[in-house]
VOMAR-950376 format. One record per residue (C-alpha): x, y negated, z. Coordinates in steps of 0.5 Angstrom, whole numbers, plus 2048, in hexadecimal, padded with zeros to 3 digits. Each point is the difference from the previous one (the first is absolute). Layout:
// VOMAR-950376
XYZ
...
//
This chain:
// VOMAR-950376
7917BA7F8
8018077FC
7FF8007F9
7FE8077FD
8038017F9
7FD8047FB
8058047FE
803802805
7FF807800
8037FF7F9
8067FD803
801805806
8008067FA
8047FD7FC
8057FF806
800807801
8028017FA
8067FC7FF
802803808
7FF8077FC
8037FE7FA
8077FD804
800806803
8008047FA
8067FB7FD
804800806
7FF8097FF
8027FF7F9
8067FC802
802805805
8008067FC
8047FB7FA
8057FF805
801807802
8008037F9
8047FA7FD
806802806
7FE8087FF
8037FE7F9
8067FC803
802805803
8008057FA
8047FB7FC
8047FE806
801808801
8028017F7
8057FA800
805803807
7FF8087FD
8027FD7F9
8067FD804
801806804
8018047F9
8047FC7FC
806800806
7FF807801
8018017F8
8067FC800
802805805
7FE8067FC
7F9804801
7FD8077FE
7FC8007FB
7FB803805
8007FA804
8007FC7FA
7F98037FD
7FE800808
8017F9800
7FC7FF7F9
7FA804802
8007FC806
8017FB7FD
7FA8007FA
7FC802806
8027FA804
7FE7FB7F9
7F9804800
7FE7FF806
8027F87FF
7FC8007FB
7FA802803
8027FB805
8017FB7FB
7F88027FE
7FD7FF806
8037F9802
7FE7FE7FA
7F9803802
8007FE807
8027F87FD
7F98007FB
7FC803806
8047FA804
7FE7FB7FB
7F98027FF
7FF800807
8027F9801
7FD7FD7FA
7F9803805
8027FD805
8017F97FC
7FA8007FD
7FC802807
8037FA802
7FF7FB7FC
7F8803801
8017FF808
8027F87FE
7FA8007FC
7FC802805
8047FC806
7FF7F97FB
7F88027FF
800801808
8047F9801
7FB7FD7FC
7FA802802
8027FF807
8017F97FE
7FA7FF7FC
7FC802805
8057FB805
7FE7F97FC
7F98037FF
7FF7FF808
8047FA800
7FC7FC7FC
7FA803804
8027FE806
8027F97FD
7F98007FD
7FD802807
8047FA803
7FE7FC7FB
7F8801801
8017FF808
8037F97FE
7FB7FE7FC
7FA803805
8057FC806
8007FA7FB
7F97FF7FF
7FD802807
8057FA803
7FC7FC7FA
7FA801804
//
């Protein structure tokens, strides 16, 4: 027998908030992930320019190409910083996204609990009713064959 709970309606809005929720966790993660690798490769792109550099001063360089080198340089360590900036944002919004969905599950729990219990109760409220039933007919049994 199907029992209806309550709050279902309560439960089924809840779970859609927590499916709207993982969505926009995975979301932040993906755009973590993508700033955080923007940000590797600038700093990966830095480290073999700064090598590059250093062995072409041991080799000599125009005070032109060193002033090129330094301006790019000082871009270069602007745009990582402003990459740096928005990895640690992405990370926040990443963060307070999980802490969503983490406190949406544990309400879903919640209601999925109440739900169990509920379907329990009414269960043993039917067993006993049976069992009360049965007992009713043995004893109409009992005193009819008494006759």
């Amino acid at each position: 027998m199907g029992y209806a709970f309550k709050l279902q309606k309560v439960l089924t809005m809840k779970e859609n908030e927590k499916h709207q929720a993982a969505g926009e966790y995975n979301e932040a993660v993906r755009r973590f992930e993508e700033v955080a690798e923007k940000l590797y490769h600038f700093l990966k792109q830095k480290e073999q320019y700064e090598e590059i550099h250093k062995q072409k001063l041991q080799s000599g360089l125009s005070i032109q190409e060193i002033r090129y080198f330094q301006q790019f340089i000082s871009n270069l360590e602007r745009t990582i910083h402003h990459y740096q900036l928005l990895v640690m944002q992405a990370r926040e919004q990443m963060h307070r996204k999980q802490m969503k969905l983490t406190e949406l599950n544990i309400e879903v729990k919640k209601y999925e609990k109440m739900k169990e219990k509920y379907i329990q109760a009414a269960f043993d409220a039917e067993r006993t009713a049976e069992n009360k039933w049965m007992d009713e007919i043995s004893i109409q049994r009992f005193v009819h064959r008494g006759d």
